[in-house]
N, CA, C and O atoms as a GROMACS GRO file, in nm:
protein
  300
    1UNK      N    1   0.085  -0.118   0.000
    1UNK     CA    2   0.000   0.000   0.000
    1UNK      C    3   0.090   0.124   0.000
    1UNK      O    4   0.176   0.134   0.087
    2UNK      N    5   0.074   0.217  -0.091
    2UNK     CA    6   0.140   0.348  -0.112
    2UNK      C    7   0.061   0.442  -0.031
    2UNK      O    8  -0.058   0.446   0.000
    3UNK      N    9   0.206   0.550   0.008
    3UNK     CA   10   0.140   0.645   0.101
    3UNK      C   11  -0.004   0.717   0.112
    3UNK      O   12  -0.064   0.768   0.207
    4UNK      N   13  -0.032   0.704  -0.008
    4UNK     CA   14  -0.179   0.810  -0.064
    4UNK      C   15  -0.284   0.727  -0.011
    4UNK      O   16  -0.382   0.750   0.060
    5UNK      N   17  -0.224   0.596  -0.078
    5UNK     CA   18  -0.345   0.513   0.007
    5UNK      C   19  -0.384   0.465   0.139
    5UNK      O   20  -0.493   0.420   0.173
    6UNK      N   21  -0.275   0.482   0.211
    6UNK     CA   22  -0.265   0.482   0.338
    6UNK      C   23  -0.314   0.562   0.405
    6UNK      O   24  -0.374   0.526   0.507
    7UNK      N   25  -0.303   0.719   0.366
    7UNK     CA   26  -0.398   0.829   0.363
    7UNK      C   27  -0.520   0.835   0.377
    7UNK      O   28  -0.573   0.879   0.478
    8UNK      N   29  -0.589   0.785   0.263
    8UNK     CA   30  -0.707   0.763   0.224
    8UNK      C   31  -0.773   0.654   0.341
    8UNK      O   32  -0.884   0.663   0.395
    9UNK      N   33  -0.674   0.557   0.360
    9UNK     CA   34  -0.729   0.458   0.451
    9UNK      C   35  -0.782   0.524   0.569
    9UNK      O   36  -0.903   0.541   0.584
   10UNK      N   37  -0.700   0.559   0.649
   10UNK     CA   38  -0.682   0.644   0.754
   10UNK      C   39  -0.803   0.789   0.754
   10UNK      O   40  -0.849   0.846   0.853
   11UNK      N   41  -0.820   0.809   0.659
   11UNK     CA   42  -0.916   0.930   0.671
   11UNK      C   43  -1.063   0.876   0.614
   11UNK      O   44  -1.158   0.945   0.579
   12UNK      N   45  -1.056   0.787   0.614
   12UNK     CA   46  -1.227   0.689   0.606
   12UNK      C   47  -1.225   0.641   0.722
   12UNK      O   48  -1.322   0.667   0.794
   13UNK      N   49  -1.135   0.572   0.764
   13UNK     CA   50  -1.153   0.542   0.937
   13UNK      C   51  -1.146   0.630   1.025
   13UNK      O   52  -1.215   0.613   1.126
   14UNK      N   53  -1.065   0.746   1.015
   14UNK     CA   54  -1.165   0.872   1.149
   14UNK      C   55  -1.305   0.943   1.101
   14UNK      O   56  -1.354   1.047   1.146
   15UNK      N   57  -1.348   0.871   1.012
   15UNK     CA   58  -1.530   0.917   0.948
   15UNK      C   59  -1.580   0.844   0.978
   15UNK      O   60  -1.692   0.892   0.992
   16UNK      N   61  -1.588   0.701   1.016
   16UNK     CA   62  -1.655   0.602   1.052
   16UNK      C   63  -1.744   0.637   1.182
   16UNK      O   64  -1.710   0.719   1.268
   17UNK      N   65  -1.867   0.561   1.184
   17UNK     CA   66  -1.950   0.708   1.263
   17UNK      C   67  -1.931   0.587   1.408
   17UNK      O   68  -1.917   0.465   1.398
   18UNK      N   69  -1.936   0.670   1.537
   18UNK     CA   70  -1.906   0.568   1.673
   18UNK      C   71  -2.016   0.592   1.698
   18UNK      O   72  -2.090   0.495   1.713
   19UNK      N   73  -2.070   0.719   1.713
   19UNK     CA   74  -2.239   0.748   1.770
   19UNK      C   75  -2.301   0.749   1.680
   19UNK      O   76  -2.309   0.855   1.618
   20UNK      N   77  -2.379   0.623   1.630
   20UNK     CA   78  -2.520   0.617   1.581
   20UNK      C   79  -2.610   0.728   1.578
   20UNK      O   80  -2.627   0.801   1.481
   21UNK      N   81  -2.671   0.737   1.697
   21UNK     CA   82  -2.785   0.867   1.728
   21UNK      C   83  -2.737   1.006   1.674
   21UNK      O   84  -2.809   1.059   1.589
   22UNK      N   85  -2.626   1.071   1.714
   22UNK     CA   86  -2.578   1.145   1.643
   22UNK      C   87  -2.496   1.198   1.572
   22UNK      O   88  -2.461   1.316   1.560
   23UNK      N   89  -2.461   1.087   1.512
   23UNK     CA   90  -2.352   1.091   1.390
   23UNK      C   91  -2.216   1.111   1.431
   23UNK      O   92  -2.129   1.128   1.345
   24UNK      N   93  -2.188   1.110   1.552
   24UNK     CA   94  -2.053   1.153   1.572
   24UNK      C   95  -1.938   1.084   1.540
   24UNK      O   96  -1.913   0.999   1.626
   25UNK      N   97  -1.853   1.087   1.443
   25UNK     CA   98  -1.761   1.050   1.396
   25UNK      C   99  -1.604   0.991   1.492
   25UNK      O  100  -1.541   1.062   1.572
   26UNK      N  101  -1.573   0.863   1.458
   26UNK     CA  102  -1.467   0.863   1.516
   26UNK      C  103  -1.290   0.964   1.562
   26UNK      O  104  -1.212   0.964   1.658
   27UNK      N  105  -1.300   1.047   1.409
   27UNK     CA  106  -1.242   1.162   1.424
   27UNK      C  107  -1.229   1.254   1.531
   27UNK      O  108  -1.134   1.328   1.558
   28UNK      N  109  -1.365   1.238   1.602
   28UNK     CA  110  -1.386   1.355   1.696
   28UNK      C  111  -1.407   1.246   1.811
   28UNK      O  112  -1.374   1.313   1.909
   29UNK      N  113  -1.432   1.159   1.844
   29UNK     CA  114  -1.428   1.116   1.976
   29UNK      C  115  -1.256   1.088   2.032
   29UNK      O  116  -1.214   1.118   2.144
   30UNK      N  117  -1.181   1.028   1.927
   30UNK     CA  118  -1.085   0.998   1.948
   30UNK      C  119  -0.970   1.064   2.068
   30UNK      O  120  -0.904   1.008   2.155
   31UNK      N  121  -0.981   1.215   2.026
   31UNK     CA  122  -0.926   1.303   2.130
   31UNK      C  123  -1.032   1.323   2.251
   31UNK      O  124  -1.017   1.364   2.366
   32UNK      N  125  -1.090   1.300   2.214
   32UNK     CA  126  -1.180   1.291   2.384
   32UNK      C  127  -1.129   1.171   2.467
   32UNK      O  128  -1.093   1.195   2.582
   33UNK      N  129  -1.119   1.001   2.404
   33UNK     CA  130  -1.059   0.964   2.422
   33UNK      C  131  -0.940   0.930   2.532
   33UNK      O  132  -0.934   0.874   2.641
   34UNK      N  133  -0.824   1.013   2.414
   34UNK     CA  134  -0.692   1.067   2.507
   34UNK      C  135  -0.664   1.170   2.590
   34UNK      O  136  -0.558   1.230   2.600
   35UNK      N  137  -0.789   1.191   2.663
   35UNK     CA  138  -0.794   1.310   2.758
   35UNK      C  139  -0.929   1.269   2.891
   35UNK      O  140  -0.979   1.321   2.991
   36UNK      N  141  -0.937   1.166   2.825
   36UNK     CA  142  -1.094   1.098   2.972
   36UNK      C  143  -1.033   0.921   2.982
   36UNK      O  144  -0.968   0.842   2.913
   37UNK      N  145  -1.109   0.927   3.126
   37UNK     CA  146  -1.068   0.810   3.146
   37UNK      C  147  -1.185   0.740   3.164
   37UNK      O  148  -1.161   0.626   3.203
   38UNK      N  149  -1.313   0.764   3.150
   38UNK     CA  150  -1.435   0.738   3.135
   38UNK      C  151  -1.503   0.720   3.042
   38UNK      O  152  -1.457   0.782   2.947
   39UNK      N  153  -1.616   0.652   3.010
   39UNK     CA  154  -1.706   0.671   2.928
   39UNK      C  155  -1.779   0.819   2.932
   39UNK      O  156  -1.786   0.881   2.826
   40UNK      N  157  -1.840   0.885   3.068
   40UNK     CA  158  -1.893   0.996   3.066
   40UNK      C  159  -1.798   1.091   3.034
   40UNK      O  160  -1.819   1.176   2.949
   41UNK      N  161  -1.716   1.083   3.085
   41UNK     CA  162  -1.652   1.182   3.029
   41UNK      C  163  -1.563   1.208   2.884
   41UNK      O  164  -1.481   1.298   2.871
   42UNK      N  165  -1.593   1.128   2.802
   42UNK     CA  166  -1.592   1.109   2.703
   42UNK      C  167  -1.735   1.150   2.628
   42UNK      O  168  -1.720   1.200   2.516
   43UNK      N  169  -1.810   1.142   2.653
   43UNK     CA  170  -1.978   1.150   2.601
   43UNK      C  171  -1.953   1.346   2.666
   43UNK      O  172  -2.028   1.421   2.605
   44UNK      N  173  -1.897   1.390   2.731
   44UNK     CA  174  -1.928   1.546   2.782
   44UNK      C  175  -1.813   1.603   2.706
   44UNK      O  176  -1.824   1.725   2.697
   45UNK      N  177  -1.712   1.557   2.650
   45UNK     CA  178  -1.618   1.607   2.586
   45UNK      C  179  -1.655   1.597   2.441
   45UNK      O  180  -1.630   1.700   2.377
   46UNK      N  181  -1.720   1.476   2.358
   46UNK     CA  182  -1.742   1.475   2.227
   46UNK      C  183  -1.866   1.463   2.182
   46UNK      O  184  -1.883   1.442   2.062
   47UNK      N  185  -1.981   1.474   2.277
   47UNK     CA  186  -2.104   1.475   2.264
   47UNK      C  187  -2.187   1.352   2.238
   47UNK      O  188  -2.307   1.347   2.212
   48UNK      N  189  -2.080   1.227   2.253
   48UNK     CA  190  -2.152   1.100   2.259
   48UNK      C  191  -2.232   1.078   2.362
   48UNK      O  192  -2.236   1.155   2.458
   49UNK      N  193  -2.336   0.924   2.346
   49UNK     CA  194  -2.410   0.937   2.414
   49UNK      C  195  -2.533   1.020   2.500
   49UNK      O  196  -2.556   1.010   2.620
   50UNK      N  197  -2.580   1.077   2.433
   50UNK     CA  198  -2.655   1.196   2.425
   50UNK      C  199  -2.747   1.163   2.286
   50UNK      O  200  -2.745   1.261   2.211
   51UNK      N  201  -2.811   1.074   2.244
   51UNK     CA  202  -2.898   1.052   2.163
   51UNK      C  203  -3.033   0.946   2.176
   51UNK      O  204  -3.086   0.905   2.279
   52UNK      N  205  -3.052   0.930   2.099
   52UNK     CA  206  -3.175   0.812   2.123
   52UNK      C  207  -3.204   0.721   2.214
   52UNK      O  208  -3.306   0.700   2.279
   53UNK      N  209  -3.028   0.636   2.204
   53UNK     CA  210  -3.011   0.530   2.255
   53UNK      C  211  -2.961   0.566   2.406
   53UNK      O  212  -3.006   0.490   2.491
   54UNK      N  213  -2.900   0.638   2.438
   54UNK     CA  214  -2.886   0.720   2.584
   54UNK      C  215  -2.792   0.654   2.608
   54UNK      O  216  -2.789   0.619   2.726
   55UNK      N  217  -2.618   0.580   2.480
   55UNK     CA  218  -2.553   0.565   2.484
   55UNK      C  219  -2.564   0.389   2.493
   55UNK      O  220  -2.465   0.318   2.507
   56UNK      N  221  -2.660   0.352   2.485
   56UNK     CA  222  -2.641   0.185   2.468
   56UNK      C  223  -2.527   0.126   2.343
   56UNK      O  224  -2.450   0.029   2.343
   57UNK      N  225  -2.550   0.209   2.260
   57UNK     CA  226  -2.463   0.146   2.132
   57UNK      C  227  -2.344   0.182   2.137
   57UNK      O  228  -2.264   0.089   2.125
   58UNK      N  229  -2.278   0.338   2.158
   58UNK     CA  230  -2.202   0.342   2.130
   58UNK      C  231  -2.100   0.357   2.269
   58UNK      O  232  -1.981   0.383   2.253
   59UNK      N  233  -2.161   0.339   2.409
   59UNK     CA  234  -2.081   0.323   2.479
   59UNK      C  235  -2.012   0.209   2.498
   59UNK      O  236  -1.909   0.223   2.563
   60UNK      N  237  -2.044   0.072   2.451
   60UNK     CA  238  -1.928  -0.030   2.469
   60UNK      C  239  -1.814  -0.018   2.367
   60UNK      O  240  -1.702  -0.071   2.369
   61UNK      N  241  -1.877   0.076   2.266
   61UNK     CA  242  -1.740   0.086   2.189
   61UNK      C  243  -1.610   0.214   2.211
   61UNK      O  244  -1.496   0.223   2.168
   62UNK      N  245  -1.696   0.302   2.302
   62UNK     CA  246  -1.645   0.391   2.340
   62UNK      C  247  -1.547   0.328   2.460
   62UNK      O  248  -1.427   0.355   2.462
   63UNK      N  249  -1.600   0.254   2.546
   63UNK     CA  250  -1.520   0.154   2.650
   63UNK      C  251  -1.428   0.101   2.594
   63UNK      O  252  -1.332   0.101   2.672
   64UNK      N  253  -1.395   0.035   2.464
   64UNK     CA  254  -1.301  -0.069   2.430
   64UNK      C  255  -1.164   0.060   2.345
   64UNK      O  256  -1.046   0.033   2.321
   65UNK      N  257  -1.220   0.162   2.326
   65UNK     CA  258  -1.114   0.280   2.288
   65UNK      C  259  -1.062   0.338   2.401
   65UNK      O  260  -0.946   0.379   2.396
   66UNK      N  261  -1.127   0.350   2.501
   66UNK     CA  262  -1.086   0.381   2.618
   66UNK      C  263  -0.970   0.233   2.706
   66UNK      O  264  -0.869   0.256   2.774
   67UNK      N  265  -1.008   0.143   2.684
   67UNK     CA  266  -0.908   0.060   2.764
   67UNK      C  267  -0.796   0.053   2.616
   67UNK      O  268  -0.677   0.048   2.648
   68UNK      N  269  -0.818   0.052   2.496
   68UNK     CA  270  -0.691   0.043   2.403
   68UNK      C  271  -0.575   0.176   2.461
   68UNK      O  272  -0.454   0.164   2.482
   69UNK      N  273  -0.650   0.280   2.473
   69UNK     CA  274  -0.588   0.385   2.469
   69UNK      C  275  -0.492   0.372   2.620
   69UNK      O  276  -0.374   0.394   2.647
   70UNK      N  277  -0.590   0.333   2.683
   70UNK     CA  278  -0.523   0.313   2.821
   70UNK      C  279  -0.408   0.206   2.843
   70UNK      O  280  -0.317   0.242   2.918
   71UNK      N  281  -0.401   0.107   2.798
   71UNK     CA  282  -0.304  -0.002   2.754
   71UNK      C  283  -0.195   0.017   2.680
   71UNK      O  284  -0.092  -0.049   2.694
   72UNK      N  285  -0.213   0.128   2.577
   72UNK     CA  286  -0.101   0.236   2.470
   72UNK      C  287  -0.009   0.305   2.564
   72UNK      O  288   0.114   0.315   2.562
   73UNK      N  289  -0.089   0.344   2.637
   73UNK     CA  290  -0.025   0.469   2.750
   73UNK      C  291   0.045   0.385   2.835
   73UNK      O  292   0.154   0.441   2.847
   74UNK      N  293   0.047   0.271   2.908
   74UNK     CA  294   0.102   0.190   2.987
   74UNK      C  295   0.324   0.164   2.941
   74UNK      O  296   0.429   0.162   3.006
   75UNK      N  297   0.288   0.151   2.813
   75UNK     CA  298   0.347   0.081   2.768
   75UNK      C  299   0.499   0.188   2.738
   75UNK      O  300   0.598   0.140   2.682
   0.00000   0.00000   0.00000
């Protein structure tokens, strides 16, 4: 894979949407992310969880970015 496409890869995967209810893009949770050590506080920093689902969907995935991130940082 050439750089461009690697690019390209990479900038379809921070569009990939984490919040269902309101579209919120992985792009933008990500740094919420690396600055919370919570789910809520992650949902008050990037506006997840705050939709329909009142965070059923996209908080276990928000949890499993939160312990990656946390496991990154360990290391």
């Amino acid at each position: 894979m050439n750089e461009q496409d690697k690019k390209k890869a990479l900038i379809l995967k921070l569009q990939r949407v984490v919040c269902i209810c309101k579209g919120i893009p992985l792009g933008k949770v990500l740094p919420a992310v690396r600055r919370s050590r919570t789910v809520e506080e992650v949902n008050r920093r990037a506006g997840t969880g705050q939709g329909g689902c009142a965070g059923r969907r996209c908080g276990p995935r928000i949890r499993t970015l939160l312990d990656k991130s946390q496991r990154l940082s360990k290391k």
